[in-house]
N, C-alpha and C positions, 0 to 999 in steps of 0.2 A: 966307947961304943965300938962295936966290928966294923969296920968300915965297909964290910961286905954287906950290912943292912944299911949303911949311910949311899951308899951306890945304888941300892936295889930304892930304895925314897929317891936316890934324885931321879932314877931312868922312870919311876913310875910318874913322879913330875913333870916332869918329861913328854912324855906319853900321853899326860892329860894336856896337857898344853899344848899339842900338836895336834891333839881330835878336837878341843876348841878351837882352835885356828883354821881347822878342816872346815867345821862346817858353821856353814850362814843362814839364818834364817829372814828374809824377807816379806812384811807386812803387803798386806792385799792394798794397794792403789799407789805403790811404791815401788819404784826403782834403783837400782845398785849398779854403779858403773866400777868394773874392775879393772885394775891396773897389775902386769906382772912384770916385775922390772923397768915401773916409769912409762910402760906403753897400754896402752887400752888393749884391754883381752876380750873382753864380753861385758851384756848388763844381766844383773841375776833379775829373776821373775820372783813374783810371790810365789813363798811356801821355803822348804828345804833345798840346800844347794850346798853343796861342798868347792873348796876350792886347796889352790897347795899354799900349804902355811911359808910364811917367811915372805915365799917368791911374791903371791897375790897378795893385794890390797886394796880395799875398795876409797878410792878415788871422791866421785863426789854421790850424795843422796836425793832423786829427786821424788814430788811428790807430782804424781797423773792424772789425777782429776781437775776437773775449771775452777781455773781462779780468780779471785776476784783484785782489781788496782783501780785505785784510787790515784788520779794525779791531783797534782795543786794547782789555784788557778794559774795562768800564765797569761800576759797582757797578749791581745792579735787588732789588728789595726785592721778596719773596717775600710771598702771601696770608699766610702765618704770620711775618709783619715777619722775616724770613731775609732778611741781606744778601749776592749771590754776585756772584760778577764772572765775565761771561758775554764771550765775543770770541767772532766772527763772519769768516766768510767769503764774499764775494760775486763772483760770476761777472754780470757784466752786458756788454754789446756796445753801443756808437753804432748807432742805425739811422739818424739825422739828424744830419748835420752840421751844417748850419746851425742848428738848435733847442737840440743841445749846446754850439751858440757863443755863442748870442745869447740864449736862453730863462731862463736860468742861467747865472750869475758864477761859480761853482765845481759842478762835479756831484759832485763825489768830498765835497766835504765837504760838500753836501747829502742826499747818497745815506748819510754815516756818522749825519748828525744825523737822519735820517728812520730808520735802521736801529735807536739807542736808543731814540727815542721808542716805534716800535712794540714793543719788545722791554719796556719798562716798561709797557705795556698790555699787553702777552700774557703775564708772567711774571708783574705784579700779582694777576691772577685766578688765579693754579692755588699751591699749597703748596710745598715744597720737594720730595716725594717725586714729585709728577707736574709739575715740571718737570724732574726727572732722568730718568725715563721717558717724557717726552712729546716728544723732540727732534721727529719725525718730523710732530706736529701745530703744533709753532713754526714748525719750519720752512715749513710750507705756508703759514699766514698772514702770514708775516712777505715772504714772496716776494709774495700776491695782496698786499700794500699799498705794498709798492714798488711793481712792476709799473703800478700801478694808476697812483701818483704820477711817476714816473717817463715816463711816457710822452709828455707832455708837454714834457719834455728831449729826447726824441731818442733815450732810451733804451732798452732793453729787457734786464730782469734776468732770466736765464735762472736762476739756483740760489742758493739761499742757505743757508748750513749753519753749523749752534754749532758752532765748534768743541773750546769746553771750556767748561763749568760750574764754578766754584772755591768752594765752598759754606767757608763761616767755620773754624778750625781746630776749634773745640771741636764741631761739629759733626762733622768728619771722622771724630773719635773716638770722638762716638757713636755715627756710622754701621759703623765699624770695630766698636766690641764689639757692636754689632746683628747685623752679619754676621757675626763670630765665634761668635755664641751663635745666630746658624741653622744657624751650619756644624754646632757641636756638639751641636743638635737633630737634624738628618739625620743625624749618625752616630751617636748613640744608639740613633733610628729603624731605621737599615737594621742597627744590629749585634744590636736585640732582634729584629729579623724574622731576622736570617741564624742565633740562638740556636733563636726560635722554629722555624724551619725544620728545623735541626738535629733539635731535638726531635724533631718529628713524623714523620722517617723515620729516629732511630733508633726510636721506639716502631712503627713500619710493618714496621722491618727485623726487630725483635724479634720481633712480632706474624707476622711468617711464618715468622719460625725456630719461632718454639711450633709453629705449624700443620704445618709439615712434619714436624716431631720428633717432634708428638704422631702426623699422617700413617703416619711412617716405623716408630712403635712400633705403631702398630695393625696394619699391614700385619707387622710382625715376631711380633706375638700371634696374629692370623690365620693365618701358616703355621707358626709353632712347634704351636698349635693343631692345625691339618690333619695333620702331620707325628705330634705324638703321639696323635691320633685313629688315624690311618691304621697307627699301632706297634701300639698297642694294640688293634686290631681284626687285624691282623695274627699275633698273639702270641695271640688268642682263638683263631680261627681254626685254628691249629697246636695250639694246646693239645687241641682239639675233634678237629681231624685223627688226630691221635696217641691218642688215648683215655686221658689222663696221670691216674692213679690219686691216691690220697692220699699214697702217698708218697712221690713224687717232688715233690709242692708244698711237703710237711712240711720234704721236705729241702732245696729249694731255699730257704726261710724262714729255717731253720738257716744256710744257705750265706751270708747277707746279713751275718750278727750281726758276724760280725769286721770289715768292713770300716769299720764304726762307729765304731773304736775305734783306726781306720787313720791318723789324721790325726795330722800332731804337733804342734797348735795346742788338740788337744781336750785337755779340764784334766776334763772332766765330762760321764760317761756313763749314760745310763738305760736300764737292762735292759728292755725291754718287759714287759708284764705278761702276756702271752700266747705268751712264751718256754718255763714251764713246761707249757701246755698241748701248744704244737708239740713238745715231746720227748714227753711223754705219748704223742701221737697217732703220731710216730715208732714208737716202743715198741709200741705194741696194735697198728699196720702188720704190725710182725715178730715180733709175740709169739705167734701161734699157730701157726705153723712156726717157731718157736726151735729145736726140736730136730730138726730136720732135719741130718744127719752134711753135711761139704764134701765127701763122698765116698762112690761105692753104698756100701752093706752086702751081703755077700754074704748068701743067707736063711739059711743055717744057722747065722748069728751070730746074724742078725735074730731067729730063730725062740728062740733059748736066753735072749737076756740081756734082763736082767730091769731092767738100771737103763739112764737114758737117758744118754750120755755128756755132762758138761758144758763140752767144748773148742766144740763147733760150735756152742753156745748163745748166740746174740746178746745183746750184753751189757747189760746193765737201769741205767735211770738209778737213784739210791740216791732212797726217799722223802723223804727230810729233807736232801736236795742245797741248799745254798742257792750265791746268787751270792755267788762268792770278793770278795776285796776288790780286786783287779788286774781290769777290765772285757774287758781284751784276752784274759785268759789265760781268762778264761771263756765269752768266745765259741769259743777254740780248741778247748776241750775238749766245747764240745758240736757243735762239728764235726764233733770227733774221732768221736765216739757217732754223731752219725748217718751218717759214713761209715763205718763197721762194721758201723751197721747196714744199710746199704743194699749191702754187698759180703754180707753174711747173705743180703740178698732176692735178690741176684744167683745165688748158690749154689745157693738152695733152686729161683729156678726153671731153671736148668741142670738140678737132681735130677730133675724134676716132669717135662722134656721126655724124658728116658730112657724109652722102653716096657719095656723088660726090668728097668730098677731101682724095683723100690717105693717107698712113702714110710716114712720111717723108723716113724714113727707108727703108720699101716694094721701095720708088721711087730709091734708089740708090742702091739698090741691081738689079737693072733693067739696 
């Protein structure tokens, strides 16, 4: 071969291998820290960038955008000497490339060794119960002390978060029957209030059933009240109307006794004590026209006889009448008496309205 085309292949080799060494292309959210002869020259940016072959070289690659760390747990001894094993999560982002390359030999395992340290300071002061409750003030201090440190790298920690707390076993279990035995304090709680509530609306509900009942009976004695007022003023009234003699009250007295004795439940019946008088009173009603005939007398009967007939003589209770031993049959019979005797007073005054016929009486007294 010419060696004059073996020359012209290597310088063109050459040539290409010096325009790839020329130029760098950097990805968008990445950085390129360059070295020219072992010293930091610059960091390339995203896009095209050229640099001089041989001398530069780029050093380390870092990536810009937030990242995410994950630490392991690590044991922290609690105010009340409680040992937990607490892990962590970190959100931090490069702000300086060159300070995260150069400033710090490792940032991730300085960023974990600064994260227990501060987390054994801030979990040393509080007990076990308020660092299960307290994530939310860890968290904030645990963030201003990186941040703080961190800064200095290049860094900036945006979030920092516990991820889990793992408090000893025999703890777990006292924790577990601690909150068992609050659960079964609040339902004690709410089932004596939902008893006691109970209570107090059915005593409410009761308490207005009386009042209406008691209400609803007043209002029913009120107009039973009005209603027998209003009978009996009623019945007065008509009695007053009618101009009703003594015997028709005697008899209507009478008229009540049997129904007394009406019921078939009754075993035991009391004769009024003013039974005997109401016949009595019956009796003197119709005893002084007793002998009045059901029928005129013509006067020349009237005028000759001398005895009074005893057919149309209303009929006399006996003086030594007592009450039979049967209650029903003795109210019948003095029914009976005084409806005979009051068809007697019907007779006599039928006779009485006659002009033309005299009274039996006025005829023998003649």
């Amino acid at each position: 071969m010419d060696p004059v085309v073996v020359l012209a292949l290597v310088a063109v080799i050459v040539v290409v291998f010096l325009v790839a060494s020329t130029v760098r292309i950097v990805p968008q959210a990445r950085r390129y820290n360059i070295e020219r002869f072992g010293r930091y020259r610059r960091t390339l940016q995203p896009g095209l960038n050229l640099v001089v072959p041989v001398a530069d070289r780029i050093n380390t690659k870092l990536d810009v955008r937030e990242q995410v760390y994950s630490s392991d747990p690590r044991p922290v001894i609690t105010e009340d000497n409680l040992v937990v094993n607490i892990d962590t999560v970190l959100y931090y982002q490069i702000t300086d490339p060159r300070a995260a390359a150069y400033e710090v030999a490792d940032y991730l395992q300085a960023i974990d060794q600064l994260t227990v340290t501060t987390l054994r300071n801030v979990i040393g002061s509080m007990d076990l119960e308020e660092t299960l409750t307290s994530r939310e003030e860890i968290n904030s201090r645990l963030r201003a002390v990186l941040d703080d440190a961190t800064g200095k790298w290049g860094i900036r920690v945006n979030r920092v978060e516990i991820k889990a707390i793992d408090p000893p076993h025999t703890i777990k279990e006292a924790m577990e029957k601690q909150m068992r035995a609050e659960r079964d304090k609040r339902a004690a709680i709410l089932h004596a209030e939902g008893e006691r509530q109970a209570k107090i609306l059915t005593a409410e509900g009761t308490k207005q059933k009386d009042i209406l009942e008691a209400q609803g009976a007043q209002q029913a004695m009120i107009l039973r009240a009005d209603g027998e007022a209003k009978a009996v003023e009623l019945v007065f009234q008509a009695v007053h109307r009618n101009n009703a003699d003594p015997k028709v009250l005697a008899y209507k007295y009478l008229e009540t006794l049997p129904h007394l004795a009406s019921s078939d439940n009754n075993t035991f019946w009391v004769i009024p004590g003013e039974l005997t008088e109401a016949v009595r009173t019956v009796t003197r009603a119709f005893g002084d026209d007793s002998a009045a005939p059901h029928t005129p007398a013509r006067p020349e009967e009237a005028g000759g006889a001398g005895d009074t007939p005893e057919e149309g003589r209303a009929p006399e209770l006996a003086v030594g009448w007592t009450a039979a031993s049967d209650a029903a049959a003795a109210a019948d019979e003095a029914g009976k008496q005084a409806a005979a005797a009051v068809s007697d007073a019907k007779a006599e005054a039928e006779a009485a309205k006659s002009p033309q016929t005299p009274r039996r009486g006025a005829a023998g007294g003649g």
